[in-house]
C-alpha positions as CSV (number, residue, x, y, z in Angstrom):
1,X,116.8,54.7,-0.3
2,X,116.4,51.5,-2.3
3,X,113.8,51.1,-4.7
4,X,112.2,48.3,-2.5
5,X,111.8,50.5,0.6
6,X,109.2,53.2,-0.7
7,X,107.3,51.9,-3.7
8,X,104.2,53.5,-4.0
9,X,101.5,51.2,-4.8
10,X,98.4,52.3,-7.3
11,X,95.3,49.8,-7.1
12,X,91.9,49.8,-8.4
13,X,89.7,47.6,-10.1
14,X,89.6,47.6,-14.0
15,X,88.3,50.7,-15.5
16,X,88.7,53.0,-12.5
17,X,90.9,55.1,-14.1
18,X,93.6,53.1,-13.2
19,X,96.1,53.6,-16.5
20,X,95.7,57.6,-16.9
21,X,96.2,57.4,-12.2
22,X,99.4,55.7,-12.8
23,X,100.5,57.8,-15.9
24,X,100.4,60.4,-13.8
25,X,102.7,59.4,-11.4
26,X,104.9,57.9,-14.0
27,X,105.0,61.6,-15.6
28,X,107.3,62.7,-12.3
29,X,110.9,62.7,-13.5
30,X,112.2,60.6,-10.8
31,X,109.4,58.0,-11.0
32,X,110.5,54.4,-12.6
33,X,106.9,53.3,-13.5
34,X,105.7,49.4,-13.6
35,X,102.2,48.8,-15.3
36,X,100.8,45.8,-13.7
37,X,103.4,43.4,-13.2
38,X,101.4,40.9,-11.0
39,X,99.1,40.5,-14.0
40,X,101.8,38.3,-14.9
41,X,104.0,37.4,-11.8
42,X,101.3,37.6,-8.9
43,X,102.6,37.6,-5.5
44,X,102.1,34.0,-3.5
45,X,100.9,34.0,-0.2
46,X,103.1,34.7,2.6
47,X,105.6,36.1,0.0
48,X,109.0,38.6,0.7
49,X,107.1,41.6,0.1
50,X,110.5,43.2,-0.6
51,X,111.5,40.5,-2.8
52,X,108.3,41.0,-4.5
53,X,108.8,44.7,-5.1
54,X,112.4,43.9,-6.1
55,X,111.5,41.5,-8.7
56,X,108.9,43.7,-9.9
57,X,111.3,46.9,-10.3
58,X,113.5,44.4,-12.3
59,X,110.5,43.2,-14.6
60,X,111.4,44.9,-17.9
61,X,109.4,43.2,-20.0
62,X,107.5,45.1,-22.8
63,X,104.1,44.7,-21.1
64,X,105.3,46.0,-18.1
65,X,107.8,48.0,-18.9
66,X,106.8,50.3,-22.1
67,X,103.0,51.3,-21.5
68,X,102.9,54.7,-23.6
69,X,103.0,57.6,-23.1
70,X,106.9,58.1,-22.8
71,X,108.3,60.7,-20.0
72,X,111.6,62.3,-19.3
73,X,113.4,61.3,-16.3
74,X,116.1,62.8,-14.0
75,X,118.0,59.6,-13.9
76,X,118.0,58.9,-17.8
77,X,120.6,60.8,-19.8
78,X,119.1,62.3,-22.7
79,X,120.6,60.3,-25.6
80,X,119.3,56.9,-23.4
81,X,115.9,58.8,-23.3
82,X,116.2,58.8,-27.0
83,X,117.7,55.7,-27.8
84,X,114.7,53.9,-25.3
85,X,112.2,55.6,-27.3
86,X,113.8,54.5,-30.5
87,X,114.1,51.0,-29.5
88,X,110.7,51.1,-28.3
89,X,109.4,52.1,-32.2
90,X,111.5,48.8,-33.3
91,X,110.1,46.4,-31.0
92,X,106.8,47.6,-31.5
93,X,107.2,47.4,-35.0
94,X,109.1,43.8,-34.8
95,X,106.0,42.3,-33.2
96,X,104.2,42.8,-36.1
97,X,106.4,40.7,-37.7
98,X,105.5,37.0,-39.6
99,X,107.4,34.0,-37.8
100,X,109.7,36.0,-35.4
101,X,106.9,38.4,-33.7
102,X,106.1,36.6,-30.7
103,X,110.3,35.9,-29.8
104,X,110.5,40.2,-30.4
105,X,107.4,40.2,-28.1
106,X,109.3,38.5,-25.5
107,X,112.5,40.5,-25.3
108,X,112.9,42.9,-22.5
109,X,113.3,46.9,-22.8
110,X,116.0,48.3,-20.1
111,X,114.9,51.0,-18.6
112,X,118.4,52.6,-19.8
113,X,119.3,54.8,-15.9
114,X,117.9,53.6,-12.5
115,X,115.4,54.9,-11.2
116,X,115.0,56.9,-7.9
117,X,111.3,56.0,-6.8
118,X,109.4,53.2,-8.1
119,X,105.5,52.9,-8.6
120,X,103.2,50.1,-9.4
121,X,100.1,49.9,-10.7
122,X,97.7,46.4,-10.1
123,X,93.9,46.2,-11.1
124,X,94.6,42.4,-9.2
125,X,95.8,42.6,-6.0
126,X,93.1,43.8,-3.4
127,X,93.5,40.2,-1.6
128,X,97.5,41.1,-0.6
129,X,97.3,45.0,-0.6
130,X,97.2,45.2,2.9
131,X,100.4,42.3,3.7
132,X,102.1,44.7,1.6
133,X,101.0,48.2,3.3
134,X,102.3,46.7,6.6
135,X,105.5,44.6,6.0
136,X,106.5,48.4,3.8
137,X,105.8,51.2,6.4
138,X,107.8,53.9,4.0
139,X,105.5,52.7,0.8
140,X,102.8,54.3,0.4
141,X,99.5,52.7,-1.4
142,X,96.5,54.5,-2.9
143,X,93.4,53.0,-4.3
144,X,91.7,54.8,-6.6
145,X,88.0,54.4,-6.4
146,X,85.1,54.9,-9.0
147,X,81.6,55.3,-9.0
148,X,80.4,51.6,-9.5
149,X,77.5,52.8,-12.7
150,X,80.6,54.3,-14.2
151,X,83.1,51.0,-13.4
152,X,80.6,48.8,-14.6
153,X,78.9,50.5,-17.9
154,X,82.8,50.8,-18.9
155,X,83.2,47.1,-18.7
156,X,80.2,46.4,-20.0
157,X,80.6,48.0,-22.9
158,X,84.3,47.0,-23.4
159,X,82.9,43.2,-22.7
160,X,81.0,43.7,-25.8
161,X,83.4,45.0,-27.8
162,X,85.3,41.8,-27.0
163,X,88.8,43.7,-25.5
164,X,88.9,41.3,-22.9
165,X,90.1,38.0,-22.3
166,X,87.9,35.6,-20.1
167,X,88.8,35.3,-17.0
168,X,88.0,31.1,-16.6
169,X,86.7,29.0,-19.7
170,X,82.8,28.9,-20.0
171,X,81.7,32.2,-18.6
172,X,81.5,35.6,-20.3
173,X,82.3,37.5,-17.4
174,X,85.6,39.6,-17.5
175,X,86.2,39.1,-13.8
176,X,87.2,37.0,-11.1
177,X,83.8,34.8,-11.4
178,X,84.6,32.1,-9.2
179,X,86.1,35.0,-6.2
180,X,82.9,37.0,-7.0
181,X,80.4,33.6,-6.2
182,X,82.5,33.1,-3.1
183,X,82.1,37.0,-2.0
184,X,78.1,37.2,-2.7
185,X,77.8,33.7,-1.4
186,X,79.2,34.6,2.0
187,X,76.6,37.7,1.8
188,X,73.5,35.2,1.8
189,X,73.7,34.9,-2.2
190,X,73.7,31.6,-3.3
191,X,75.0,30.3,-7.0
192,X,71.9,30.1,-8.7
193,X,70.5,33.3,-7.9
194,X,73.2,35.4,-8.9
195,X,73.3,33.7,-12.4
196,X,69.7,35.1,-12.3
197,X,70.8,38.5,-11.9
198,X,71.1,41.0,-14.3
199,X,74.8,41.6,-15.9
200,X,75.3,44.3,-14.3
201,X,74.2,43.2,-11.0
202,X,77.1,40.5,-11.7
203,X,79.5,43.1,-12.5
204,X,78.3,45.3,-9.4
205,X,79.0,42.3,-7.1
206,X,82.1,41.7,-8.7
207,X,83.1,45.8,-7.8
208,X,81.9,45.1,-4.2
209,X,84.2,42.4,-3.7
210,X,87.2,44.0,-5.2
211,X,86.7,47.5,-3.4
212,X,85.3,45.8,0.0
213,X,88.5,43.4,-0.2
214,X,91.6,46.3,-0.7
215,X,89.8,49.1,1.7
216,X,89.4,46.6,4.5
217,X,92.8,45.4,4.3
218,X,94.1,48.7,4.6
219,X,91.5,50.0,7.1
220,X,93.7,52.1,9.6
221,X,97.1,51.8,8.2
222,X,98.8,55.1,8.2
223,X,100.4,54.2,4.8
224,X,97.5,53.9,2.7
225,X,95.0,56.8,1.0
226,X,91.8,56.7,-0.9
227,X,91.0,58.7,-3.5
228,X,87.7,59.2,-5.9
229,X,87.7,59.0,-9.5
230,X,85.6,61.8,-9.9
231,X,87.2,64.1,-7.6
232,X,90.2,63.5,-9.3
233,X,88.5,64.1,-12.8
234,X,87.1,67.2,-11.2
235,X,90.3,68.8,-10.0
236,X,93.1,66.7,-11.2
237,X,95.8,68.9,-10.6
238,X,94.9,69.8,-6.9
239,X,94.3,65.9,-6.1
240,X,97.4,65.0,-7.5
241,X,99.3,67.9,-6.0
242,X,97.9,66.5,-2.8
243,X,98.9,62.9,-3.5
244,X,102.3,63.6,-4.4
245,X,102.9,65.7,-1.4
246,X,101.7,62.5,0.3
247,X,104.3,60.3,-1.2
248,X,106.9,62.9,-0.9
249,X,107.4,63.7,-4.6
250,X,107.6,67.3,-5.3
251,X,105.5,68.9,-7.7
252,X,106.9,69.4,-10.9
253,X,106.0,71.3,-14.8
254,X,106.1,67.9,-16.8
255,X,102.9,66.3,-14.6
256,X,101.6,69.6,-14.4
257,X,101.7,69.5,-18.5
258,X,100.4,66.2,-18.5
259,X,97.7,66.5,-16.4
260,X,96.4,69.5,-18.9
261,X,97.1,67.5,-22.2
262,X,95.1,64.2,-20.7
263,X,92.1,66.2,-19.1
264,X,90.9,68.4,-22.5
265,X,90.8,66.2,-25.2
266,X,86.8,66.5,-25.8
267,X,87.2,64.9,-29.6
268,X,89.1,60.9,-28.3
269,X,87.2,58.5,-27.7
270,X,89.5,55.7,-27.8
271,X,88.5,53.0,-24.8
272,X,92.1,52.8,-23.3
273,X,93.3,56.4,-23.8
274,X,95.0,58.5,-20.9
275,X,94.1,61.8,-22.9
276,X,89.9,62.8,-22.8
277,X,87.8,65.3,-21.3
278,X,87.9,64.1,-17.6
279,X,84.5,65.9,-16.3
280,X,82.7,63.9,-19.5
281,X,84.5,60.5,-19.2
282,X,83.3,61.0,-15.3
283,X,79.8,61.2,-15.9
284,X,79.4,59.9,-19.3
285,X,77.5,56.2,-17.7
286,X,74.5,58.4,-16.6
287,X,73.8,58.4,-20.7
288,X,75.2,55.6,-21.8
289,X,73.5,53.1,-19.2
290,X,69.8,52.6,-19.3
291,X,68.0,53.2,-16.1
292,X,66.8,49.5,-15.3
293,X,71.3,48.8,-15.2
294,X,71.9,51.9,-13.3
295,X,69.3,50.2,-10.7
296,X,70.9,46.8,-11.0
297,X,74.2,48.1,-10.0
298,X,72.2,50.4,-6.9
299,X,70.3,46.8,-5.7
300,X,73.9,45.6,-5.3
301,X,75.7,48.5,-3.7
302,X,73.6,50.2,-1.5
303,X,74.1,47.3,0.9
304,X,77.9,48.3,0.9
305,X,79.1,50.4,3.0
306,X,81.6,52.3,0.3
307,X,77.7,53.6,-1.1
308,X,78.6,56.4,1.2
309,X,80.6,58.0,-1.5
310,X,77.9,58.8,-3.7
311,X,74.6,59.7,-2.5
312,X,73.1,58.9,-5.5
313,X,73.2,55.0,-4.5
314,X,70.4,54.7,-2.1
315,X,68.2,56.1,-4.5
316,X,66.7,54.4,-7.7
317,X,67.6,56.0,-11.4
């Protein structure tokens, strides 16, 4: 099979979990791995989904192309395993550089073999997810889906922190703003009264739009699955077990070994890090948010219906 006829496609919105999802797929040997390619090349409507996937699978830029950590593959000899990795230290280390940085920024990193499955991973493209599911019937998409306290209090807090860039000029939202307006606006909400909401009402409306948007789109297609961010933090071996069988990768001792290096690491606390203690980073909102922006978030999302995932969400804090 070409690479264009069974990608597997990974969605979710920021800070679902997306990075350490899609790591894990990327840890199966015959998995070539693309991290977010339409961030910079998004689709346009009514576009040749294959062509899309094609030009995506060919996107070796560093961004895309070299999002740590590094896994063997079956179709990479092992001195082009090596000589990758090398030349991944140099152009990490040549971007650092005065005057020629950005130009070493820009070259591309080959991939060094061809791959024999690809996956993508997009925290953008819950608008096109479903063109995609259906003009594909071998790929396979899976949107990975978190509890909104914990989506929002982790964007919160990396807001603050400034690790984002703004969406549009003028705003301090790190989302969609002007999509999220249009979403709450067609729900009864006009401007003005969501710029009187709480942040993290804002955010929660921005997290019903995104997850509303990709699961109706897919609603009923044979080739698309759900999963929960917690389940997965809970038993993250049988999920993915379960999830590969899905896709028709086998299971394999280097995800296996992966899965138990990036679940038990109770001392990082590093805000994009694959490797933590999963059951903590799952529940670690319910301290870290106060109560009156756990309720913000619950005034938003109990009028969804994805609130039946958590019980929790028709209650208040």
């Amino acid at each position: 099979m070409n690479l264009t006829d069974n990608p597997i496609l990974l969605l979710g919105a920021q800070r679902s979990g997306t990075t350490w999802f899609g790591k894990i797929f990327d840890s199966h040997p015959d998995v070539l791995y693309r991290h977010e390619p339409d961030h910079c090349h998004p689709p346009p409507p009514d576009a040749d989904m294959r062509a899309v996937v094609e030009h995506w699978a060919n996107d070796c830029s560093q961004r895309t192309a070299l999002k740590r950590p590094f896994f063997r593959k079956s179709w990479q000899s092992a001195p082009a395993y090596w000589l990758r990795t090398g030349l991944t230290a140099l152009l990490a280390a040549g971007t650092r550089l005065p005057a020629i940085g950005d130009r070493i920024a820009r070259l591309p990193a080959p991939d060094l073999g061809h791959g024999k499955r690809l996956a993508v991973k997009s925290i953008d493209w819950c608008d096109g997810v479903g063109a995609f599911a259906r003009a594909l019937p071998d790929s396979r998409t899976i949107v990975i889906l978190r509890h909104p306290c914990g989506q929002v209090a982790s964007v919160m807090r990396g807001n603050r922190q400034g690790r984002f860039s703004l969406r549009r000029s003028g705003t301090d939202m790190p989302f969609e703003e002007v999509l999220t307006l249009r979403y709450a606006a067609a729900r009864g909400l006009n401007e003005a009264d969501f710029q009187a909401l709480p942040d993290a009402a804002k955010y929660a409306w921005d997290w019903v739009r995104f997850n509303e948007m990709a699961l109706r789109a897919l609603k009923t297609l044979p080739n698309a699955r759900l999963v929960i961010y917690e389940d997965l933090c809970a038993n993250p071996a049988d999920v993915a077990r379960d999830l590969f069988a899905y896709c028709g990768l086998d299971w394999n001792q280097q995800t296996e070994a992966f899965i138990g290096r990036s679940t038990g690491d109770a001392s990082s606390t590093g805000y994009y890090t694959v490797f933590r203690d999963s059951i903590a980073a799952a529940d670690a909102w319910r301290s870290a948010m106060t109560p009156d922006d756990q309720d913000s978030v619950r005034s938003v999302v109990r009028h969804s219906p994805l609130r039946q995932f958590w019980p929790d969400l028709s209650t208040t804090a």
